[in-house]
Every structure is written in C-alpha cells, then in structure tokens.
mmCIF file of the N, C-alpha and C atoms, coordinates in Angstrom:
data_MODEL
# 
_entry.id   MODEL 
# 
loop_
_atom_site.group_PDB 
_atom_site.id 
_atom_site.type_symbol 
_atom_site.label_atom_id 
_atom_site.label_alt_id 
_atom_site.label_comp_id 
_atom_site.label_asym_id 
_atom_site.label_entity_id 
_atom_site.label_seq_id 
_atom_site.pdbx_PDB_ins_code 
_atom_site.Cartn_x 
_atom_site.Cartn_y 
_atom_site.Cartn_z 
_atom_site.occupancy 
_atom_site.B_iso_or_equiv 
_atom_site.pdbx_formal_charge 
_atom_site.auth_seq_id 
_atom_site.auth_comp_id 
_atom_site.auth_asym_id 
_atom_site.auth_atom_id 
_atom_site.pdbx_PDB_model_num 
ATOM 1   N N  . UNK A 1 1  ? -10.800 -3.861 6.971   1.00 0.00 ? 1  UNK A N  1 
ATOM 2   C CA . UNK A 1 1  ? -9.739  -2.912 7.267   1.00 0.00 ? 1  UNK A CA 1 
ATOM 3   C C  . UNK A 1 1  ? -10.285 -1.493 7.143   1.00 0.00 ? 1  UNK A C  1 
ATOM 4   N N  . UNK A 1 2  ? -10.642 -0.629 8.559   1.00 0.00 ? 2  UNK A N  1 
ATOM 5   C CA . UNK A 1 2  ? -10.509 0.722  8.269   1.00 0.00 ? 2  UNK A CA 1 
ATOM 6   C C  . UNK A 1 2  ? -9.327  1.896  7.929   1.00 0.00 ? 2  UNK A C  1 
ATOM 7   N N  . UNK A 1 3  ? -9.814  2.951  7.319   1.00 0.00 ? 3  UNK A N  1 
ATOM 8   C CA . UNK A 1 3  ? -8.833  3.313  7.441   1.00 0.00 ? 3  UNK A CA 1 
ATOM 9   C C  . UNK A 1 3  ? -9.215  4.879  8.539   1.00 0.00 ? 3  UNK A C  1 
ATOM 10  N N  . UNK A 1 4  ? -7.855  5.136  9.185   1.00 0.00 ? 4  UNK A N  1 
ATOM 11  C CA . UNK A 1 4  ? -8.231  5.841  10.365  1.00 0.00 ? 4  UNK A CA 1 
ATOM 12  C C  . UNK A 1 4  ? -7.475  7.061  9.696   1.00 0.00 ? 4  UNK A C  1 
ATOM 13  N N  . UNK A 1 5  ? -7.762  8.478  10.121  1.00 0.00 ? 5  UNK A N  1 
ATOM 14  C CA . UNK A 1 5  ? -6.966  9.537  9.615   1.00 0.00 ? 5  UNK A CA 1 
ATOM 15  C C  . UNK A 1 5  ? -5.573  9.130  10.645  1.00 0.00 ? 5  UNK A C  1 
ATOM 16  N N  . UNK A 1 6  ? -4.631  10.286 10.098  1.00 0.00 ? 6  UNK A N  1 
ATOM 17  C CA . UNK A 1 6  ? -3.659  10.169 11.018  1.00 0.00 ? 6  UNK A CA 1 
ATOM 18  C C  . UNK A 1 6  ? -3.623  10.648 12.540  1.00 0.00 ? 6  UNK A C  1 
ATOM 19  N N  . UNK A 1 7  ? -4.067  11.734 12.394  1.00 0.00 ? 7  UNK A N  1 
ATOM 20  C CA . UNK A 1 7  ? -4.416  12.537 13.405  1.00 0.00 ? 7  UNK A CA 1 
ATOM 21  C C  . UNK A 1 7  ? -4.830  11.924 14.342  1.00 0.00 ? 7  UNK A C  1 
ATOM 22  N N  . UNK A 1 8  ? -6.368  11.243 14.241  1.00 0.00 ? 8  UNK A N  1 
ATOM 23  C CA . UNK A 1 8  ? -7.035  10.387 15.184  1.00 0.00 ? 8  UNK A CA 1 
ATOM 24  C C  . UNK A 1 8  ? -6.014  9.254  15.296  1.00 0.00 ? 8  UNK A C  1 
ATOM 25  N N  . UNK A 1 9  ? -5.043  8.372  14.535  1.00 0.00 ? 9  UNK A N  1 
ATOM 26  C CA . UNK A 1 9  ? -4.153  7.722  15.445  1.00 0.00 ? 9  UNK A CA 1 
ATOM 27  C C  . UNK A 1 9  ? -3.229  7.955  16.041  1.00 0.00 ? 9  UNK A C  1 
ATOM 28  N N  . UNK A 1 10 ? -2.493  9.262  15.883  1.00 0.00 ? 10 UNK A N  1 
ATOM 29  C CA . UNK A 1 10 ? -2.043  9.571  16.452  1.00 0.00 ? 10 UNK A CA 1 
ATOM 30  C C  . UNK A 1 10 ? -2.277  10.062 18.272  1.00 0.00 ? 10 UNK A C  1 
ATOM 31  N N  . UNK A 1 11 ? -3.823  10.491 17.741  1.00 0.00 ? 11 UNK A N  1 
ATOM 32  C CA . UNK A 1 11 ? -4.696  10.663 19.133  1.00 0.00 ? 11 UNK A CA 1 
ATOM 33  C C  . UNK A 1 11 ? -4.530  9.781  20.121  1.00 0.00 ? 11 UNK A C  1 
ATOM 34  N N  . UNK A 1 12 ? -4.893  8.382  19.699  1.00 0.00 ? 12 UNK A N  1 
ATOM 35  C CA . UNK A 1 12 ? -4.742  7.283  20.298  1.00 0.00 ? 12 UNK A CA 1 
ATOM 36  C C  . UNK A 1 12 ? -3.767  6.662  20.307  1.00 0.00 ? 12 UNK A C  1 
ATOM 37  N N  . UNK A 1 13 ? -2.291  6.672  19.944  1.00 0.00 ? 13 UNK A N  1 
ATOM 38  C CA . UNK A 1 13 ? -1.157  5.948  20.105  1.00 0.00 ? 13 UNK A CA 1 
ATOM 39  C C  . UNK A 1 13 ? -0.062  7.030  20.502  1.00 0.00 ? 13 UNK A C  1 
ATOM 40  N N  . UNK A 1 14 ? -0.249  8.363  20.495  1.00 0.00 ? 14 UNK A N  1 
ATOM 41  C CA . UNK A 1 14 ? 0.836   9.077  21.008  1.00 0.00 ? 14 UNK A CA 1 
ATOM 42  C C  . UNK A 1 14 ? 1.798   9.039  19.359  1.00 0.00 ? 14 UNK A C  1 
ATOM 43  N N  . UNK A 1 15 ? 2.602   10.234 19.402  1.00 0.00 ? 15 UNK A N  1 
ATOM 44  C CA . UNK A 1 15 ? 3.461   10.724 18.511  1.00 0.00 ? 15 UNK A CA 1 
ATOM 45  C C  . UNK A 1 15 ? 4.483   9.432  18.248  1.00 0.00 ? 15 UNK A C  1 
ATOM 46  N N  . UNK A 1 16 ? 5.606   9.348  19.244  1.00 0.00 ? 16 UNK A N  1 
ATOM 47  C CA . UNK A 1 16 ? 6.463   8.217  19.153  1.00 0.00 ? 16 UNK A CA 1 
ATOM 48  C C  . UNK A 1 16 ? 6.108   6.829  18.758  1.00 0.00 ? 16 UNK A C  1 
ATOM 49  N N  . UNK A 1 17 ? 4.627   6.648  19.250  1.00 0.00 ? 17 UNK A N  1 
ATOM 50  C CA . UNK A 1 17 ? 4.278   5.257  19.035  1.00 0.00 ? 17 UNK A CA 1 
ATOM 51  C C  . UNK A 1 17 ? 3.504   5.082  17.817  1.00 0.00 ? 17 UNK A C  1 
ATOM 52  N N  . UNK A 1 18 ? 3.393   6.198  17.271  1.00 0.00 ? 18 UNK A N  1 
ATOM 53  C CA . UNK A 1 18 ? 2.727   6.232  16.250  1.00 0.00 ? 18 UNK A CA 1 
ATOM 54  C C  . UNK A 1 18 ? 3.443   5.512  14.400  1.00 0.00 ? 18 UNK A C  1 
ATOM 55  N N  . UNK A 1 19 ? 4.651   7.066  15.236  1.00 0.00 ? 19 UNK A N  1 
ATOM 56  C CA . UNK A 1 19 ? 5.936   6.805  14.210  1.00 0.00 ? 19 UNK A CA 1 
ATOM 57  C C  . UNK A 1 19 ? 6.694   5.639  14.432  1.00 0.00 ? 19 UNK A C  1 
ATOM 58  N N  . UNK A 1 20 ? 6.929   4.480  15.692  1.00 0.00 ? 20 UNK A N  1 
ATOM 59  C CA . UNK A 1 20 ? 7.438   3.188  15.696  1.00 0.00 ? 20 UNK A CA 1 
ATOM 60  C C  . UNK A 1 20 ? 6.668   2.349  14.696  1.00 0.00 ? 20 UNK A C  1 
ATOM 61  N N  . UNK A 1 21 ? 5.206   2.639  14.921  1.00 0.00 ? 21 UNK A N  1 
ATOM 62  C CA . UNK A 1 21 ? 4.588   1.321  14.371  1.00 0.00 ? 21 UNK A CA 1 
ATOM 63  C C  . UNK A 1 21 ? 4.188   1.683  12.617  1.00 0.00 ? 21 UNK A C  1 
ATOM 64  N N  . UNK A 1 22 ? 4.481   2.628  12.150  1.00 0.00 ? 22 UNK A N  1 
ATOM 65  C CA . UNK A 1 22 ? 4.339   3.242  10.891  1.00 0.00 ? 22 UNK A CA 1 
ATOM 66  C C  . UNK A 1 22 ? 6.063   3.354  10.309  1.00 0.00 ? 22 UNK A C  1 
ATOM 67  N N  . UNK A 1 23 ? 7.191   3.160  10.808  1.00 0.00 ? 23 UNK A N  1 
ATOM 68  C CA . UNK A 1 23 ? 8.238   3.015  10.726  1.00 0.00 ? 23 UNK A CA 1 
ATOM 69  C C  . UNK A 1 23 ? 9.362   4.264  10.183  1.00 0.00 ? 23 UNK A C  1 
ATOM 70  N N  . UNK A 1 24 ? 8.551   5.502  11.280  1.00 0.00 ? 24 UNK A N  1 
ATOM 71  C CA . UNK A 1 24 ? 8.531   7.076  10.486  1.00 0.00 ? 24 UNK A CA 1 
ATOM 72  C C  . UNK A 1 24 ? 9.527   7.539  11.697  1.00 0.00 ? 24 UNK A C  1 
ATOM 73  N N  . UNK A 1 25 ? 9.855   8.534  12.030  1.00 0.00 ? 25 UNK A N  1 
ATOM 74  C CA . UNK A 1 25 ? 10.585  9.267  13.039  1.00 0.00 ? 25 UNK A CA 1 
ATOM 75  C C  . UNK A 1 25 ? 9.372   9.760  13.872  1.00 0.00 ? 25 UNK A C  1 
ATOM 76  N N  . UNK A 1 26 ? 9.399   10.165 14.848  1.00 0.00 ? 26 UNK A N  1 
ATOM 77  C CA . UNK A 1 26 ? 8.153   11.225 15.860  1.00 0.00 ? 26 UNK A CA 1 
ATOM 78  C C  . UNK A 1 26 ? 8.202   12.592 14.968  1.00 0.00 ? 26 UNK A C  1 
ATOM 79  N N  . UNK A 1 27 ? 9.049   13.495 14.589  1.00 0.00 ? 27 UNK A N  1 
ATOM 80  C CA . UNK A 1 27 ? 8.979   14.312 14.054  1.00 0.00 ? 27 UNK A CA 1 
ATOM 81  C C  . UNK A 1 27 ? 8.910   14.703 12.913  1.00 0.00 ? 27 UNK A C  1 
ATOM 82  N N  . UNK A 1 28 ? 8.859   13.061 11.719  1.00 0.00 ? 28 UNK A N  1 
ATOM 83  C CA . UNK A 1 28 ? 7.424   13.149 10.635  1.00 0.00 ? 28 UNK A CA 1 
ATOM 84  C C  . UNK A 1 28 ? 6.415   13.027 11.150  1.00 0.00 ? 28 UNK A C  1 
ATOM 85  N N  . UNK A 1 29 ? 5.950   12.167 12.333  1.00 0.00 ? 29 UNK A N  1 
ATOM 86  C CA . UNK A 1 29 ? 4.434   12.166 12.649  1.00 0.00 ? 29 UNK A CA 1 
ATOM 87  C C  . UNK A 1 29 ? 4.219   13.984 12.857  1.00 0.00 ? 29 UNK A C  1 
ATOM 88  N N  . UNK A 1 30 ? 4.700   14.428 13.637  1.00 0.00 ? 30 UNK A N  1 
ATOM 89  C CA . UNK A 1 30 ? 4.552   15.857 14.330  1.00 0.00 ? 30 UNK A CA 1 
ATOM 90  C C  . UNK A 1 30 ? 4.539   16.229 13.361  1.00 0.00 ? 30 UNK A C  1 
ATOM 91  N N  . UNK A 1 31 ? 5.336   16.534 11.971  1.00 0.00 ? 31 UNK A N  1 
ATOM 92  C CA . UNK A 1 31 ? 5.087   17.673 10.926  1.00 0.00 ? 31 UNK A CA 1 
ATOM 93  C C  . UNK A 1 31 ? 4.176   17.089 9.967   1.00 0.00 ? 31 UNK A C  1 
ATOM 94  N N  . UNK A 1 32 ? 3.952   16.068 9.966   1.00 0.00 ? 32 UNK A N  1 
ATOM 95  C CA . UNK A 1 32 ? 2.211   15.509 8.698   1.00 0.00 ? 32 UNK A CA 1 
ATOM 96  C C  . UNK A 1 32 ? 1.154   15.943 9.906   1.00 0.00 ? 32 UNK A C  1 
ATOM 97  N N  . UNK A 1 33 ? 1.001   15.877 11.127  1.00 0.00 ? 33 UNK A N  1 
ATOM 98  C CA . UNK A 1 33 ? -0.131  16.191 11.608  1.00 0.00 ? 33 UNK A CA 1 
ATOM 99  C C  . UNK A 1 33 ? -0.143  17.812 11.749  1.00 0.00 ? 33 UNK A C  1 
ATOM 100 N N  . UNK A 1 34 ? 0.588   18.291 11.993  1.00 0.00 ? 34 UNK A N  1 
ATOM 101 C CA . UNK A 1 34 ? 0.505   19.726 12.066  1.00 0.00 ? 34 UNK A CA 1 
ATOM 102 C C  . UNK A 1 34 ? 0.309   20.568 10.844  1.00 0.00 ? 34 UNK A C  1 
ATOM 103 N N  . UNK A 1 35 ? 0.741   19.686 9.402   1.00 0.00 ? 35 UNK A N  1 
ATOM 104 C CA . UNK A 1 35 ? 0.497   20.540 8.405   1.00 0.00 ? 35 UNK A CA 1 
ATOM 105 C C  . UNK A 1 35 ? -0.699  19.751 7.544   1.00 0.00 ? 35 UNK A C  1 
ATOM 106 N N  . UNK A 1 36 ? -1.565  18.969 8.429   1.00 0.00 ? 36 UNK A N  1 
ATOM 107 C CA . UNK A 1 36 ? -2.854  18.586 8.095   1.00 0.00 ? 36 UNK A CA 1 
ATOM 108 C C  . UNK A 1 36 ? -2.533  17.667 6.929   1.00 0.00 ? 36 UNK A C  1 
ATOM 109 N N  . UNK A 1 37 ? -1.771  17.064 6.570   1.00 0.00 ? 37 UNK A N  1 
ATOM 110 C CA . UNK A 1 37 ? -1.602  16.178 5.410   1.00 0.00 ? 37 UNK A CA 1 
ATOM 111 C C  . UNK A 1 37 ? -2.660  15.369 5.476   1.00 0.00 ? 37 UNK A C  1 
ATOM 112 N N  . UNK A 1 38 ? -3.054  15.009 4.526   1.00 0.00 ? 38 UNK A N  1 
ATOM 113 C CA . UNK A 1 38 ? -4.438  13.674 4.062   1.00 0.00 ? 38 UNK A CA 1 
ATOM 114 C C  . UNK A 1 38 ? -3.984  12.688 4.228   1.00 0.00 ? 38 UNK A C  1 
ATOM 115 N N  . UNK A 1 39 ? -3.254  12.111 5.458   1.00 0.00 ? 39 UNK A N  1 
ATOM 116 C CA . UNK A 1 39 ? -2.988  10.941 5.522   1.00 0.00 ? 39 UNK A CA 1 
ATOM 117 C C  . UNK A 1 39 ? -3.523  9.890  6.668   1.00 0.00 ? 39 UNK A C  1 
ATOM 118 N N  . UNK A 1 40 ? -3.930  8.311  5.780   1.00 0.00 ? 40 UNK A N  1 
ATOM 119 C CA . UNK A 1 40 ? -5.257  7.469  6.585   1.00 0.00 ? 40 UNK A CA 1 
ATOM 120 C C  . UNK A 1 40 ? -4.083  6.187  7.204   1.00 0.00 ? 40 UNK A C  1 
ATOM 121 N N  . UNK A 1 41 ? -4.319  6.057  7.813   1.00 0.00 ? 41 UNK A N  1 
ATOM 122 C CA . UNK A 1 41 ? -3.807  4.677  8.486   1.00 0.00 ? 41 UNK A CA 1 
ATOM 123 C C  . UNK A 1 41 ? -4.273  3.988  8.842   1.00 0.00 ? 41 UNK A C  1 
ATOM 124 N N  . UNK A 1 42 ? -4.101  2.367  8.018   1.00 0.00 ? 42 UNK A N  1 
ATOM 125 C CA . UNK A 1 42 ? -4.752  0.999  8.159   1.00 0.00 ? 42 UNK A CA 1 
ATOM 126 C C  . UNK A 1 42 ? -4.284  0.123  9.048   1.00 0.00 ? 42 UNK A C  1 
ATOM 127 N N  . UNK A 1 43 ? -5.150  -0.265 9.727   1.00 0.00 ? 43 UNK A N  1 
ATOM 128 C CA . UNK A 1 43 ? -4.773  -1.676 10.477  1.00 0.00 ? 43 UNK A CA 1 
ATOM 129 C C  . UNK A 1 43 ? -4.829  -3.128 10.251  1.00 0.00 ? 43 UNK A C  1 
ATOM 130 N N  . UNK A 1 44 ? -3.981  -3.699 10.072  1.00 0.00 ? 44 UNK A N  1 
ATOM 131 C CA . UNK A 1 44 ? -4.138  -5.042 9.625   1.00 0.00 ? 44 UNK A CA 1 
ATOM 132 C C  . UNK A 1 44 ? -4.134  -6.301 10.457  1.00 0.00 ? 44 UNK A C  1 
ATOM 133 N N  . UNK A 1 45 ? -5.117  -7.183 10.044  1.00 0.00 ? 45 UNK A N  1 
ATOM 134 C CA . UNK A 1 45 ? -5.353  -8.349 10.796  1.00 0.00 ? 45 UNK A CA 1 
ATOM 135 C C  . UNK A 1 45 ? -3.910  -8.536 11.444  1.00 0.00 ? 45 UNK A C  1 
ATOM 136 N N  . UNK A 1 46 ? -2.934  -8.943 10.327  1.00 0.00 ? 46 UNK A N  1 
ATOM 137 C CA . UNK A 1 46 ? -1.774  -9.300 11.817  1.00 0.00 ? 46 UNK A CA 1 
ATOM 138 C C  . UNK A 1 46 ? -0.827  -8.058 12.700  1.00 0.00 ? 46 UNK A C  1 
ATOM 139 N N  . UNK A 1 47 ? -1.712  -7.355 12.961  1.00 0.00 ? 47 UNK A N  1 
ATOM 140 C CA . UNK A 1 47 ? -1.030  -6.486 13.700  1.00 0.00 ? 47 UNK A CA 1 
ATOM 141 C C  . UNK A 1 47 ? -0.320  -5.511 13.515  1.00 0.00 ? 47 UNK A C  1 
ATOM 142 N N  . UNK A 1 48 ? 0.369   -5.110 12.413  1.00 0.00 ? 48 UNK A N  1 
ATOM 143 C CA . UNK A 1 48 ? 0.914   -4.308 11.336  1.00 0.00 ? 48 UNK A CA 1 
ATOM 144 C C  . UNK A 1 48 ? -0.118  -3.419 10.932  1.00 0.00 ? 48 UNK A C  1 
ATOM 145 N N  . UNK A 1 49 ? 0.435   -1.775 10.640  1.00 0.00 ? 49 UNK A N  1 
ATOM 146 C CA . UNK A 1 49 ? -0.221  -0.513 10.412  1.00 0.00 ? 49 UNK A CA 1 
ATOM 147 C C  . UNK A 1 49 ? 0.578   -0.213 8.681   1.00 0.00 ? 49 UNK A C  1 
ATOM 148 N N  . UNK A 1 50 ? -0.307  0.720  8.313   1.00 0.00 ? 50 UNK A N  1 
ATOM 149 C CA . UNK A 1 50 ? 0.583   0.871  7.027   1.00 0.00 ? 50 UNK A CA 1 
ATOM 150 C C  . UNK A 1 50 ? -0.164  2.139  6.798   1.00 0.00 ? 50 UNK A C  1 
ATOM 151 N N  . UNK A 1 51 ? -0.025  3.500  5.448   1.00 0.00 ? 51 UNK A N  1 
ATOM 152 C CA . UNK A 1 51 ? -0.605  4.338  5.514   1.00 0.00 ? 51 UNK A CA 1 
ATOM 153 C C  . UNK A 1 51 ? -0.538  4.811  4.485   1.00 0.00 ? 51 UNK A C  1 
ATOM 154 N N  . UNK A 1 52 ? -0.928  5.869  4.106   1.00 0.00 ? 52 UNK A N  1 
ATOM 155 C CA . UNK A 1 52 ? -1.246  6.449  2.449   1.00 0.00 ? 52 UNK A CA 1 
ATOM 156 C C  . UNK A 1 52 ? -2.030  7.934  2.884   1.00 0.00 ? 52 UNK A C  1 
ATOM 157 N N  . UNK A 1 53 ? -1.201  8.202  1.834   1.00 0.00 ? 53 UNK A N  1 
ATOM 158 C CA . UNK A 1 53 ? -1.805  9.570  2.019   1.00 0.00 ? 53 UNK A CA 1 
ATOM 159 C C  . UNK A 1 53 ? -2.374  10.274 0.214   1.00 0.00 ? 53 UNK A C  1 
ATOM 160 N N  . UNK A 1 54 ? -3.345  11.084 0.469   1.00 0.00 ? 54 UNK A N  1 
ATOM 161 C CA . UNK A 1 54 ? -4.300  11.526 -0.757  1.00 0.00 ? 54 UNK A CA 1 
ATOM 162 C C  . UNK A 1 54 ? -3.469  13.083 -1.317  1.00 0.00 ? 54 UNK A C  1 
ATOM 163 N N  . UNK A 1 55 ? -3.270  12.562 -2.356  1.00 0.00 ? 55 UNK A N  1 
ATOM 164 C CA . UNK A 1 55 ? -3.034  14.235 -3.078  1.00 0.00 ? 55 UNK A CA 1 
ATOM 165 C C  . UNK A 1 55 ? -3.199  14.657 -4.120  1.00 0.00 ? 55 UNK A C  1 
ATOM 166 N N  . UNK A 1 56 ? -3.375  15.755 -4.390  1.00 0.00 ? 56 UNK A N  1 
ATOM 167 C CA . UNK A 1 56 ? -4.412  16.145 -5.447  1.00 0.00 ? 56 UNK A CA 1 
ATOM 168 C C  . UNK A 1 56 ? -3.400  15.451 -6.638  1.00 0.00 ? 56 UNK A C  1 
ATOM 169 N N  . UNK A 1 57 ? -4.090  15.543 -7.981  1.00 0.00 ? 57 UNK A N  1 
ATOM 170 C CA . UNK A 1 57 ? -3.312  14.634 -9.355  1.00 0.00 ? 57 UNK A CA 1 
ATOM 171 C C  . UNK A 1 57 ? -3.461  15.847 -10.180 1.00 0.00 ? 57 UNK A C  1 
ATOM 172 N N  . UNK A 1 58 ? -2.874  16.600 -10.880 1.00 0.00 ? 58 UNK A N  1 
ATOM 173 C CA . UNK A 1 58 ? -1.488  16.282 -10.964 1.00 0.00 ? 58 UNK A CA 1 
ATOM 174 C C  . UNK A 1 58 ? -0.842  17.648 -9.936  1.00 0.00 ? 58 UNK A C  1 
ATOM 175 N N  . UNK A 1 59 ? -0.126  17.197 -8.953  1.00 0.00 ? 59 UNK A N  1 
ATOM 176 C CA . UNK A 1 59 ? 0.462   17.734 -8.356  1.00 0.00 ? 59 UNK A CA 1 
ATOM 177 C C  . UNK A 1 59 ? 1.144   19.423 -8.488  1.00 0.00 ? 59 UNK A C  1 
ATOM 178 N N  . UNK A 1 60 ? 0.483   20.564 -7.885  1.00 0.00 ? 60 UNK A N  1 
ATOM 179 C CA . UNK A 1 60 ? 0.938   21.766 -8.481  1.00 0.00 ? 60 UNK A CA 1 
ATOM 180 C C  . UNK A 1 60 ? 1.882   22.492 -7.187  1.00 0.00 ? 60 UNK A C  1 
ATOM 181 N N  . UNK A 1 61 ? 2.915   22.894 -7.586  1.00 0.00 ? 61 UNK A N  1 
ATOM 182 C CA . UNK A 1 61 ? 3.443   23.991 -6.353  1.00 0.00 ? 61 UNK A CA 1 
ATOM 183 C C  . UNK A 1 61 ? 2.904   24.975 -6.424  1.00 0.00 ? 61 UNK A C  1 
ATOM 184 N N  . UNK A 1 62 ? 3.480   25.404 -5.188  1.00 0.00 ? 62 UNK A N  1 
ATOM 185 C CA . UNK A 1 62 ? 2.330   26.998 -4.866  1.00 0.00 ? 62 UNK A CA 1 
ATOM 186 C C  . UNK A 1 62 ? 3.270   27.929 -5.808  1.00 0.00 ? 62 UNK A C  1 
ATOM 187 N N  . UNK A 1 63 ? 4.573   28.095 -5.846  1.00 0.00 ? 63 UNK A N  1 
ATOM 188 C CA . UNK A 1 63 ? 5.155   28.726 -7.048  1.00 0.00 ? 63 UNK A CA 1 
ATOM 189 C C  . UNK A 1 63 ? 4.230   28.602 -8.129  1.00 0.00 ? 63 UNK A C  1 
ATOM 190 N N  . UNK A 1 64 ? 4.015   27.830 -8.684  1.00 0.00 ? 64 UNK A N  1 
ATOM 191 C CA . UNK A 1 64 ? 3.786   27.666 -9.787  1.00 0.00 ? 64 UNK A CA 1 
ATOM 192 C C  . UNK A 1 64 ? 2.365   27.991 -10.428 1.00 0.00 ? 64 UNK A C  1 
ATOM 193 N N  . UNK A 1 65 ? 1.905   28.155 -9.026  1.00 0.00 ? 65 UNK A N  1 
ATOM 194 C CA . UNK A 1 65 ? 0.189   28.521 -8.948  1.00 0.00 ? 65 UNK A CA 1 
ATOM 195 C C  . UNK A 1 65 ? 0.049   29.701 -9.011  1.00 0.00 ? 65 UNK A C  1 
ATOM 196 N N  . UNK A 1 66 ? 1.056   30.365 -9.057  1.00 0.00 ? 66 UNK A N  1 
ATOM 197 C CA . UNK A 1 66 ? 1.481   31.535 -8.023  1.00 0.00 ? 66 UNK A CA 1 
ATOM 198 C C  . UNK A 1 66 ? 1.448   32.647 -9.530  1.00 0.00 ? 66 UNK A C  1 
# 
C-alpha cells in the first residue's frame, strides 16, 4: 500500500471524484488542497481509498504563537 499525497490524487481523479471515493464533499477536497494540508491517500487491495493527514504534535494556533 502506497501512500499518495492528496494533491497528486487529486491530480489524477479530479476534485469530485476524489471527494466520492474518500467520502468528503468536492469542496473539502478544494480547501485541503489549496491550503496545502499534509494529507496522503492509500489505496487498498479491495478497491477502497482512505487517508490521513500529518500534523505537527502538540498542536499550536497561530494566536497562540502569536
């Protein structure tokens, strides 16, 4: 099982088809790819996609950084 960024599947499956087979709306795909989120998407032997995304530990807002 690789895992593919989102971006690049999105490349290859288009926005809508992206978000059908990940079980998201088109316009979460459109706003995780546009705001570069770290997120990989796996393909699985039976045909089924699933995904995960990386973020830093322990989680800081920019307020708070700020």
């Amino acid at each position: 099982m690789e895992k593919i960024p989102l971006a690049e599947f999105v490349a290859d499956k288009g926005q809508t088809e992206a978000g059908r087979l990940l079980g998201v709306t088109q316009g979460a795909i459109y706003k995780a790819v546009e705001k570069q989120r770290q997120i990989f998407v796996t393909a699985h032997e039976d045909g089924t996609y699933s995904a995960e995304e990386l973020k830093p530990f322990p989680a800081i807002s920019k307020t708070e950084a700020a």
